[in-house]
C-alpha positions in Angstrom: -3.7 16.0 10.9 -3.8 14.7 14.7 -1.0 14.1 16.6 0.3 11.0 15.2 3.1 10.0 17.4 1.0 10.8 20.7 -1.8 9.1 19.5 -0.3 6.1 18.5 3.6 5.1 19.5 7.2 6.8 18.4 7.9 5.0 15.8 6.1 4.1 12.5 6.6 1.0 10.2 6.4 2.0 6.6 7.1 -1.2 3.7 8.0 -0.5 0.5 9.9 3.2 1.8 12.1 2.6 -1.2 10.1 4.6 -3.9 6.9 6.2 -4.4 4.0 6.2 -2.0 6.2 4.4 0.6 8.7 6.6 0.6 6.1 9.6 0.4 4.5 8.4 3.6 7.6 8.2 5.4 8.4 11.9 4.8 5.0 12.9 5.4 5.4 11.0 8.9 8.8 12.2 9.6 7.4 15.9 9.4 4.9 14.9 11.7 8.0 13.9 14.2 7.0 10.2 13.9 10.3 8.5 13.4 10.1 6.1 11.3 11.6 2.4 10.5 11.7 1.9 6.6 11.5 -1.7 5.2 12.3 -2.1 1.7 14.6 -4.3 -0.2 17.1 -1.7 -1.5 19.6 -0.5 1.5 21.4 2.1 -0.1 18.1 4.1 -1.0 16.8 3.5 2.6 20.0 5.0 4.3 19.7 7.6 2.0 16.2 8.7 2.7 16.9 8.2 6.7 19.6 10.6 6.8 17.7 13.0 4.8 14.7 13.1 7.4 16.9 13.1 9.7 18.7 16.4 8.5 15.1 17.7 7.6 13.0 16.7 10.6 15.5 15.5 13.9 13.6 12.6 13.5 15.8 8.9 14.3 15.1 6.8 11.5 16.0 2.5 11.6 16.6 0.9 8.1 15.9 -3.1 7.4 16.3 -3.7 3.9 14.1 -7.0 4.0 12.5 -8.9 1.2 8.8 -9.0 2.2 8.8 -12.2 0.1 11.5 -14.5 1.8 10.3 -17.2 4.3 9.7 -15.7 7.4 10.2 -12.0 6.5 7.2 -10.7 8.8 8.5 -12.6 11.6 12.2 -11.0 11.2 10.8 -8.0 10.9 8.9 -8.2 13.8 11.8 -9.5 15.9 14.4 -6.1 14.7 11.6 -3.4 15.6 10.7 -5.6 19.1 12.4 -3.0 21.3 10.8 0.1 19.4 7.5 1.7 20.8 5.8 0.7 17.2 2.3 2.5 17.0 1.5 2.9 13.6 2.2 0.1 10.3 1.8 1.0 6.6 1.7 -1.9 4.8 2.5 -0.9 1.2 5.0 -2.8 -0.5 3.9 -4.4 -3.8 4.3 -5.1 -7.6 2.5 -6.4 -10.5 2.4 -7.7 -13.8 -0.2 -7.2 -16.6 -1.4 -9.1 -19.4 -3.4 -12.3 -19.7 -3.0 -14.4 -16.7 -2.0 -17.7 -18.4 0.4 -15.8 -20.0 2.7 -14.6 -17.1 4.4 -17.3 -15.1 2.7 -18.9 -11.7 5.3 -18.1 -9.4 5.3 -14.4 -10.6 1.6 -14.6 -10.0 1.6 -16.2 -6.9 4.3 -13.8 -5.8 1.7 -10.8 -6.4 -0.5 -12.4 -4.4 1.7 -13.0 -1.3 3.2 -9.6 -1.9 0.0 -7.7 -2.0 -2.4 -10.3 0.5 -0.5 -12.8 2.7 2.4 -10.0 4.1 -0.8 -7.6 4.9 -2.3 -9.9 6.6 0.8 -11.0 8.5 1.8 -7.3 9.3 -1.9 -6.5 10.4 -2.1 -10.0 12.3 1.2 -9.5 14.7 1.3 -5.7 14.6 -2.6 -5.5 15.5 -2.6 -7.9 18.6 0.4 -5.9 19.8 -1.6 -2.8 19.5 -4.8 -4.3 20.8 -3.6 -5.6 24.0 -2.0 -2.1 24.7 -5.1 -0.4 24.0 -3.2 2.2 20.9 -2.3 1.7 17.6 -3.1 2.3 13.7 -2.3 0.2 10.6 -2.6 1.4 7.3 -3.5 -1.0 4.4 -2.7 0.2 0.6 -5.8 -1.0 -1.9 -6.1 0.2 -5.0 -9.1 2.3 -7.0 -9.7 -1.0 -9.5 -10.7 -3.5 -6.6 -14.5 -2.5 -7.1 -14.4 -4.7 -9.8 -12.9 -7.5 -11.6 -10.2 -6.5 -13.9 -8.8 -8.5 -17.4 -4.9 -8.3 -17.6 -5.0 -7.4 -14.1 -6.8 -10.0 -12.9 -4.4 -11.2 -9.8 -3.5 -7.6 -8.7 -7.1 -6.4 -8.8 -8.2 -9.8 -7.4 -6.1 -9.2 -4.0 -6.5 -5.5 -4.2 -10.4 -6.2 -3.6 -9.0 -9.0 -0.6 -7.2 -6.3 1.0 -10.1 -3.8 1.0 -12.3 -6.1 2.2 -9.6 -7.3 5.5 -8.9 -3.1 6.2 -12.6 -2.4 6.3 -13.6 -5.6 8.7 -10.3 -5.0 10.7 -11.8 -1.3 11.3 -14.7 -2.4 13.1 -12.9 -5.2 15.0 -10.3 -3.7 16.5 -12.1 0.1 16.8 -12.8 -1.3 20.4 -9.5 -1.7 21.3 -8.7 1.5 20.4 -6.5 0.8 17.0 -7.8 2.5 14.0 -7.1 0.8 10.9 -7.7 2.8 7.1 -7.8 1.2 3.9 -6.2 3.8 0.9 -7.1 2.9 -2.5 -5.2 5.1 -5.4 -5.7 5.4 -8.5 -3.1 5.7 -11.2 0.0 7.3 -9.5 3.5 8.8 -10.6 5.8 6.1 -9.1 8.4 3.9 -10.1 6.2 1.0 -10.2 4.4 2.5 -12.7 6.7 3.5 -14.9 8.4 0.2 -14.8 5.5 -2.0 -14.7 5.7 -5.4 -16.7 3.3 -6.0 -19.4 1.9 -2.8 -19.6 2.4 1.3 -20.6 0.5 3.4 -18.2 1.6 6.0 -20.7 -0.8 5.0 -23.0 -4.0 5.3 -20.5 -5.8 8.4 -20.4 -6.0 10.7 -17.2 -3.3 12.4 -15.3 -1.1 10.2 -12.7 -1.4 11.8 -9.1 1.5 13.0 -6.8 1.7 9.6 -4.5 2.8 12.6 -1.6 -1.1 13.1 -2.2 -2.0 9.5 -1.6 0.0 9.6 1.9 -1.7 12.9 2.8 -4.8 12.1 1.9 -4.6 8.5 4.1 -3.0 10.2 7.3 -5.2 12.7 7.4 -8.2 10.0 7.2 -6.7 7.8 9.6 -9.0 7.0 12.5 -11.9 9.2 10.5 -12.7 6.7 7.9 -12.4 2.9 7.2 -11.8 3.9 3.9 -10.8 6.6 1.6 -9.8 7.2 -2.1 -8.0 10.1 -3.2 -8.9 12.2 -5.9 -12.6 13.2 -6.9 -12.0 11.2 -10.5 -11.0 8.1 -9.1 -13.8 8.4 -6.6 -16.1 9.0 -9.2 -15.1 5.7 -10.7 -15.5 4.0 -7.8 -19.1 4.9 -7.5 -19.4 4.0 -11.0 -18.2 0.5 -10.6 -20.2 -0.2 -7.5 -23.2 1.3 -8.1 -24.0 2.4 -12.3 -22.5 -0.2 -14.1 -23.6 -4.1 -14.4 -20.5 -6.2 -13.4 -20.5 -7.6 -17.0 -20.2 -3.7 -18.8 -17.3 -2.8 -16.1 -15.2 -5.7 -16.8 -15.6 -5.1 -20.6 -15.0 -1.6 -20.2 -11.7 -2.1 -17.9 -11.0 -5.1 -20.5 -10.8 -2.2 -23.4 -9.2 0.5 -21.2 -6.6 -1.8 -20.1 -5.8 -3.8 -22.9 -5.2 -0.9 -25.0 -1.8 -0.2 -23.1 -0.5 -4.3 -22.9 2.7 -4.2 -23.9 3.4 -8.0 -23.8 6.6 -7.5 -21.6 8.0 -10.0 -18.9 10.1 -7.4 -17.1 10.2 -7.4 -13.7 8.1 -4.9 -11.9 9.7 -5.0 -8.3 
Protein backbone atom coordinates (compact mmCIF):
# COMPACT_ATOMS: atom_id res chain seq x y z
CA UNK A 1 0.00 0.00 0.00
CA UNK A 2 1.33 3.61 -1.12
CA UNK A 3 1.85 6.22 1.17
CA UNK A 4 -1.54 7.28 1.99
CA UNK A 5 -1.10 10.36 4.06
CA UNK A 6 1.61 11.82 1.60
CA UNK A 7 -0.30 11.12 -1.22
CA UNK A 8 -3.37 12.44 -0.23
CA UNK A 9 -3.78 14.91 3.09
CA UNK A 10 -3.23 14.04 7.12
CA UNK A 11 -6.36 13.28 7.91
CA UNK A 12 -9.00 10.77 6.68
CA UNK A 13 -12.81 10.86 6.94
CA UNK A 14 -14.19 7.52 7.54
CA UNK A 15 -18.56 7.28 8.19
CA UNK A 16 -20.01 4.70 9.79
CA UNK A 17 -16.32 4.06 12.09
CA UNK A 18 -18.74 2.71 14.71
CA UNK A 19 -18.74 -1.10 13.61
CA UNK A 20 -17.57 -3.23 10.96
CA UNK A 21 -15.98 -2.23 7.73
CA UNK A 22 -15.97 1.42 9.01
CA UNK A 23 -14.32 0.83 11.88
CA UNK A 24 -12.00 -1.72 10.08
CA UNK A 25 -10.88 1.04 7.68
CA UNK A 26 -10.04 3.37 10.30
CA UNK A 27 -7.54 0.96 11.91
CA UNK A 28 -6.28 -0.06 8.73
CA UNK A 29 -5.66 3.84 8.10
CA UNK A 30 -4.39 4.65 11.45
CA UNK A 31 -1.55 1.91 10.91
CA UNK A 32 -0.81 3.59 7.87
CA UNK A 33 -0.19 6.98 10.12
CA UNK A 34 -3.24 8.59 8.48
CA UNK A 35 -5.10 10.09 11.46
CA UNK A 36 -8.31 9.82 11.06
CA UNK A 37 -11.77 11.72 11.90
CA UNK A 38 -14.53 9.02 12.67
CA UNK A 39 -18.25 9.95 11.99
CA UNK A 40 -20.71 7.69 13.33
CA UNK A 41 -23.77 8.15 15.44
CA UNK A 42 -22.64 6.30 18.67
CA UNK A 43 -19.98 8.67 20.69
CA UNK A 44 -18.95 6.43 23.25
CA UNK A 45 -17.80 3.61 20.65
CA UNK A 46 -16.02 6.39 18.64
CA UNK A 47 -13.98 7.74 21.71
CA UNK A 48 -13.24 4.44 22.41
CA UNK A 49 -11.79 3.34 19.11
CA UNK A 50 -9.75 6.87 18.91
CA UNK A 51 -7.98 6.39 21.98
CA UNK A 52 -7.13 2.91 21.10
CA UNK A 53 -5.39 4.06 17.75
CA UNK A 54 -4.09 6.40 19.40
CA UNK A 55 -2.26 4.10 21.99
CA UNK A 56 -1.62 1.69 18.96
CA UNK A 57 -0.45 3.94 16.26
CA UNK A 58 0.43 7.89 17.75
CA UNK A 59 -2.00 8.70 15.44
CA UNK A 60 -4.59 12.06 16.58
CA UNK A 61 -7.90 10.96 16.05
CA UNK A 62 -11.27 13.70 15.99
CA UNK A 63 -14.69 12.14 16.92
CA UNK A 64 -18.22 13.62 15.49
CA UNK A 65 -20.90 11.45 16.41
CA UNK A 66 -23.27 12.83 13.62
CA UNK A 67 -26.43 11.36 12.23
CA UNK A 68 -25.68 11.13 8.49
CA UNK A 69 -29.53 11.28 8.22
CA UNK A 70 -30.45 14.67 9.95
CA UNK A 71 -30.95 17.85 7.76
CA UNK A 72 -27.90 19.19 6.96
CA UNK A 73 -25.58 16.55 8.31
CA UNK A 74 -22.96 16.74 5.28
CA UNK A 75 -22.81 20.38 5.67
CA UNK A 76 -22.03 20.14 9.58
CA UNK A 77 -19.71 17.76 8.90
CA UNK A 78 -18.03 19.68 6.52
CA UNK A 79 -17.90 22.73 8.64
CA UNK A 80 -16.15 20.60 12.04
CA UNK A 81 -13.29 19.00 9.74
CA UNK A 82 -12.82 22.72 7.77
CA UNK A 83 -9.52 23.42 9.52
CA UNK A 84 -8.13 19.72 8.97
CA UNK A 85 -5.89 18.93 5.97
CA UNK A 86 -8.76 16.23 4.79
CA UNK A 87 -7.28 14.09 1.78
CA UNK A 88 -9.02 11.08 1.77
CA UNK A 89 -13.22 10.25 2.48
CA UNK A 90 -14.75 6.84 2.94
CA UNK A 91 -18.15 7.08 2.59
CA UNK A 92 -19.61 3.95 4.24
CA UNK A 93 -22.21 4.43 6.59
CA UNK A 94 -25.45 2.48 5.85
CA UNK A 95 -28.34 0.10 6.78
CA UNK A 96 -31.04 -1.88 5.29
CA UNK A 97 -34.11 -3.77 5.54
CA UNK A 98 -35.32 -6.89 3.68
CA UNK A 99 -38.41 -8.26 2.63
CA UNK A 100 -41.03 -7.26 0.20
CA UNK A 101 -40.88 -3.61 -0.44
CA UNK A 102 -44.56 -2.76 0.11
CA UNK A 103 -44.18 -4.44 3.09
CA UNK A 104 -41.58 -2.18 5.01
CA UNK A 105 -42.62 1.30 5.70
CA UNK A 106 -41.75 4.40 3.13
CA UNK A 107 -39.80 6.48 5.38
CA UNK A 108 -37.64 3.36 6.38
CA UNK A 109 -37.21 2.93 2.63
CA UNK A 110 -36.61 6.25 1.73
CA UNK A 111 -34.14 6.46 4.59
CA UNK A 112 -32.01 3.58 2.86
CA UNK A 113 -31.94 5.47 0.00
CA UNK A 114 -30.62 8.78 1.42
CA UNK A 115 -28.38 6.76 3.69
CA UNK A 116 -26.77 4.69 1.08
CA UNK A 117 -27.21 7.44 -2.26
CA UNK A 118 -27.91 11.10 -1.31
CA UNK A 119 -25.06 11.38 1.69
CA UNK A 120 -22.43 9.79 -0.96
CA UNK A 121 -23.15 11.98 -3.22
CA UNK A 122 -23.09 14.94 -0.82
CA UNK A 123 -19.71 13.70 0.71
CA UNK A 124 -18.15 13.05 -2.88
CA UNK A 125 -19.78 16.49 -4.07
CA UNK A 126 -18.05 18.96 -1.29
CA UNK A 127 -15.13 16.75 -0.39
CA UNK A 128 -14.26 16.25 -4.23
CA UNK A 129 -14.26 19.96 -5.33
CA UNK A 130 -12.10 20.57 -2.32
CA UNK A 131 -9.74 17.98 -3.48
CA UNK A 132 -10.00 19.01 -7.11
CA UNK A 133 -9.10 22.54 -6.85
CA UNK A 134 -6.01 21.49 -4.72
CA UNK A 135 -4.94 19.12 -7.19
CA UNK A 136 -4.84 15.76 -4.28
CA UNK A 137 -7.28 13.76 -2.86
CA UNK A 138 -9.20 10.20 -2.81
CA UNK A 139 -12.71 9.26 -1.88
CA UNK A 140 -13.79 5.88 -1.28
CA UNK A 141 -17.38 4.80 -2.07
CA UNK A 142 -18.80 1.44 -0.40
CA UNK A 143 -21.10 -0.71 -3.17
CA UNK A 144 -22.04 -3.78 -2.63
CA UNK A 145 -21.48 -7.40 -4.69
CA UNK A 146 -25.54 -7.59 -5.46
CA UNK A 147 -25.68 -4.15 -7.45
CA UNK A 148 -25.02 -6.21 -10.83
CA UNK A 149 -28.39 -7.04 -10.72
CA UNK A 150 -31.79 -6.41 -9.51
CA UNK A 151 -32.55 -8.01 -6.28
CA UNK A 152 -36.34 -9.09 -4.65
CA UNK A 153 -36.52 -8.27 -0.86
CA UNK A 154 -33.70 -6.18 -1.45
CA UNK A 155 -34.88 -4.19 -3.91
CA UNK A 156 -34.09 -0.45 -2.49
CA UNK A 157 -30.60 -1.44 -1.01
CA UNK A 158 -29.54 -3.28 -4.25
CA UNK A 159 -31.27 -0.47 -6.30
CA UNK A 160 -28.90 2.35 -4.78
CA UNK A 161 -26.04 -0.08 -4.26
CA UNK A 162 -26.05 -0.22 -8.32
CA UNK A 163 -26.49 4.01 -8.12
CA UNK A 164 -23.52 4.21 -6.16
CA UNK A 165 -21.34 2.04 -8.43
CA UNK A 166 -22.34 3.64 -11.21
CA UNK A 167 -21.42 7.61 -9.44
CA UNK A 168 -17.69 5.96 -8.13
CA UNK A 169 -16.92 4.61 -11.54
CA UNK A 170 -17.90 7.98 -13.53
CA UNK A 171 -16.41 10.16 -10.63
CA UNK A 172 -13.00 8.00 -11.41
CA UNK A 173 -12.62 9.26 -14.76
CA UNK A 174 -13.81 12.84 -14.03
CA UNK A 175 -11.80 13.86 -11.47
CA UNK A 176 -8.50 11.40 -12.50
CA UNK A 177 -7.45 14.76 -14.14
CA UNK A 178 -7.36 16.56 -11.21
CA UNK A 179 -5.38 14.34 -9.55
CA UNK A 180 -8.10 12.69 -6.95
CA UNK A 181 -8.52 9.06 -7.33
CA UNK A 182 -11.89 7.79 -6.46
CA UNK A 183 -12.56 3.54 -5.89
CA UNK A 184 -15.70 2.01 -5.66
CA UNK A 185 -15.61 -1.32 -3.04
CA UNK A 186 -18.36 -3.70 -3.44
CA UNK A 187 -18.45 -6.74 -0.65
CA UNK A 188 -20.09 -9.38 -0.51
CA UNK A 189 -21.59 -10.91 2.60
CA UNK A 190 -19.45 -9.67 5.54
CA UNK A 191 -19.14 -10.48 9.41
CA UNK A 192 -20.47 -7.11 10.82
CA UNK A 193 -22.95 -5.86 13.04
CA UNK A 194 -25.18 -4.89 10.36
CA UNK A 195 -25.49 -8.22 9.40
CA UNK A 196 -26.15 -9.87 12.26
CA UNK A 197 -28.76 -7.38 13.15
CA UNK A 198 -30.30 -6.90 9.87
CA UNK A 199 -34.25 -6.41 9.71
CA UNK A 200 -36.20 -8.74 7.87
CA UNK A 201 -33.71 -11.22 7.17
CA UNK A 202 -31.07 -14.14 8.67
CA UNK A 203 -27.84 -14.03 6.86
CA UNK A 204 -27.35 -17.14 8.91
CA UNK A 205 -29.50 -18.97 6.86
CA UNK A 206 -27.48 -18.13 3.33
CA UNK A 207 -24.90 -20.32 2.28
CA UNK A 208 -21.20 -19.25 1.95
CA UNK A 209 -18.79 -17.99 4.56
CA UNK A 210 -19.09 -14.13 5.69
CA UNK A 211 -15.60 -12.41 5.06
CA UNK A 212 -13.35 -10.50 7.66
CA UNK A 213 -14.74 -6.72 6.79
CA UNK A 214 -10.67 -5.89 7.91
CA UNK A 215 -10.37 -7.71 4.38
CA UNK A 216 -12.76 -5.43 2.57
CA UNK A 217 -10.72 -2.19 3.88
CA UNK A 218 -7.49 -3.88 2.82
CA UNK A 219 -8.49 -4.98 -0.22
CA UNK A 220 -9.96 -1.14 -1.14
CA UNK A 221 -6.77 0.74 0.09
CA UNK A 222 -4.66 -1.18 -1.45
CA UNK A 223 -6.70 -0.61 -4.86
CA UNK A 224 -7.11 2.92 -4.32
CA UNK A 225 -5.85 4.97 -7.22
CA UNK A 226 -5.21 1.33 -9.22
CA UNK A 227 -8.72 0.53 -10.04
CA UNK A 228 -12.13 2.36 -10.36
CA UNK A 229 -13.40 -0.64 -9.00
CA UNK A 230 -12.72 -3.69 -7.04
CA UNK A 231 -14.51 -6.63 -5.25
CA UNK A 232 -13.02 -8.69 -2.71
CA UNK A 233 -12.99 -12.17 -2.68
CA UNK A 234 -12.57 -14.55 -5.79
CA UNK A 235 -16.38 -16.01 -4.94
CA UNK A 236 -18.04 -12.84 -4.89
CA UNK A 237 -16.08 -11.89 -8.01
CA UNK A 238 -17.11 -14.82 -9.57
CA UNK A 239 -20.74 -13.85 -9.08
CA UNK A 240 -20.24 -10.74 -10.35
CA UNK A 241 -19.23 -12.03 -13.67
CA UNK A 242 -21.96 -14.28 -13.46
CA UNK A 243 -24.56 -11.63 -13.09
CA UNK A 244 -23.20 -9.37 -15.75
CA UNK A 245 -22.17 -11.49 -18.27
CA UNK A 246 -23.80 -15.58 -18.01
CA UNK A 247 -27.06 -15.12 -16.69
CA UNK A 248 -30.24 -13.43 -18.52
CA UNK A 249 -31.42 -10.53 -16.15
CA UNK A 250 -34.78 -12.47 -15.81
CA UNK A 251 -32.77 -16.06 -14.37
CA UNK A 252 -30.62 -13.77 -11.93
CA UNK A 253 -33.45 -11.98 -10.35
CA UNK A 254 -35.22 -15.42 -9.89
CA UNK A 255 -32.31 -16.95 -8.69
CA UNK A 256 -31.46 -13.99 -6.03
CA UNK A 257 -35.41 -14.10 -5.51
CA UNK A 258 -34.89 -17.98 -4.20
CA UNK A 259 -31.53 -17.28 -2.46
CA UNK A 260 -32.81 -14.48 -0.64
CA UNK A 261 -36.12 -15.25 0.22
CA UNK A 262 -35.10 -18.37 1.80
CA UNK A 263 -33.59 -16.32 4.82
CA UNK A 264 -36.77 -13.50 5.23
CA UNK A 265 -37.49 -13.48 8.48
CA UNK A 266 -40.50 -10.97 8.35
CA UNK A 267 -38.89 -8.75 11.16
CA UNK A 268 -39.35 -4.77 11.46
CA UNK A 269 -36.25 -4.33 13.62
CA UNK A 270 -34.21 -1.67 13.12
CA UNK A 271 -30.99 -2.34 11.28
CA UNK A 272 -28.97 0.93 12.16
Amino acid sequence: MKDLRAAYGQYAVVTGASSGIGEQFARRLAAAGVDVVLVARRKDRLEALAAELSRAHGTTSKVVALDLLAPGAVDDLWQQVADLDVGLVVANAGFSFAGPLVANSLADELDVLTIHGAVPLQLAHRFGRGFAQRRRGAIVLVSSSIAASPVPFEANYAAVKAYVLSLGQALNHELKKDGVDVLVVSPGQTQTEGLDNAAGIDFGRLAGSKMDPARVARTALDNLGKRAHVIPGAVNRAADLMGKYLLPRRWSVRLYASIIGRALTGGTGNAR
